[in-house]
N, C-alpha and C positions, 0 to 999 in steps of 0.2 A: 857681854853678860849683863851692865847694866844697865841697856837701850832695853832688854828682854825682860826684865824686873820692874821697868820703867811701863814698857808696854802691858807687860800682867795689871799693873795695879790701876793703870786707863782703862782698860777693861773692864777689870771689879767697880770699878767708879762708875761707870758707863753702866755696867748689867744692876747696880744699886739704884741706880739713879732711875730706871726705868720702873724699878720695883715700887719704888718708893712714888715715882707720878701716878701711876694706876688706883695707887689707895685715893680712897673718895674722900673729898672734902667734907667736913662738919660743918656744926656753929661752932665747936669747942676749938678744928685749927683752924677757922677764920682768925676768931679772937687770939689764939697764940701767934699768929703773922702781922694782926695789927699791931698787939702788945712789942712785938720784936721789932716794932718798927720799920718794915715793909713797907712800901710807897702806895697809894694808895690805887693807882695806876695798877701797878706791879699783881696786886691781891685782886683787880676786876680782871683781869687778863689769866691770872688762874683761875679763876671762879670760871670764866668762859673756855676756859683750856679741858679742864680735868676732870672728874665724873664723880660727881657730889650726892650726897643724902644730907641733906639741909632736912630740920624742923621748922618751920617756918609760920607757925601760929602766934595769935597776937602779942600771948608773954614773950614768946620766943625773940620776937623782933624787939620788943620791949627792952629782953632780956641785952641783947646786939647792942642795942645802941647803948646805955648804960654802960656795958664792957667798951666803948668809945671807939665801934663801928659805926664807919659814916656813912650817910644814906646811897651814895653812890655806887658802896659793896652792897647795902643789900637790895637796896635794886636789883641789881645785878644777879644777887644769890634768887632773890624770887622769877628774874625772869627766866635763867638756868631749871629752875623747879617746875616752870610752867611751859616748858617747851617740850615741846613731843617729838621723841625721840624717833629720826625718820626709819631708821632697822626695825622700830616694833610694829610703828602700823600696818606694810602691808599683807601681814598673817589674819592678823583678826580683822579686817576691810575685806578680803579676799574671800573669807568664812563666811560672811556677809552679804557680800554680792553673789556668795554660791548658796544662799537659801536660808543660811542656819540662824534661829533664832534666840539662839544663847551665845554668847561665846566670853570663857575663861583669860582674862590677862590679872598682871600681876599689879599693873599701876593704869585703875580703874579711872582718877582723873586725865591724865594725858591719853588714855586711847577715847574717852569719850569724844572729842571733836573727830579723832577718823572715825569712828563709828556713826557718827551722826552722819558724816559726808556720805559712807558707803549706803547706810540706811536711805538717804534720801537721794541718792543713784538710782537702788534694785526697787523701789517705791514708784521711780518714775521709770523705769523699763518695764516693770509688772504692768503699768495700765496702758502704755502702748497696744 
């Protein structure tokens, strides 16, 4: 009975745990993981881990470092923010190479480099 009590609450631990990785990292739990004294290490490996919405303007960084984030997290945080995420690009690349001269995404800075590639593909297949 208590292996089965024992094994329920590994569970809930385990099915929390998942819940709670999914949420996206801030600048607000940055600074609450520095402030707790997280290894610095520890905070770039979740920053590269976990699926963030970082503000990342110049107060913003300003803001970071002040709260006695070191430059190594946000590096980190801004190269996370500058990476293009590879699931979105080949919808709108695709829409691209197939003629359309508009196309709708949600995060206008990271699809611009695949769009720029796809554009300058169907630019050079058109004069073929």
């Amino acid at each position: 009975m208590m292996r089965n009590v024992r094994s329920a609450c590994w569970i809930v631990l385990f099915v929390i745990a998942i819940a709670h990785a999914q949420e996206p990292l801030t600048n607000e739990s940055i600074v609450k993981l520095v402030k707790a004294g997280l290894s610095e290490d520890m905070i770039v490996s979740m920053v590269n881990a976990q699926p963030a919405k970082y503000s990342l303007n110049t107060d913003d960084i300003v803001a970071l470092k002040t709260a006695g984030v070191s430059e190594k997290i946000i590096v980190a945080m801004v190269t996370k923010s500058a990476a293009v995420s590879p699931a979105a690009a080949p919808a709108p690349a695709a829409a691209i190479l197939g003629g359309a001269h508009l196309v709708r995404v949600h995060d206008v800075a990271q699809m611009r480099a695949a769009a720029s590639v796809a554009d300058a593909i169907a630019r050079a297949a058109a004069e073929e």
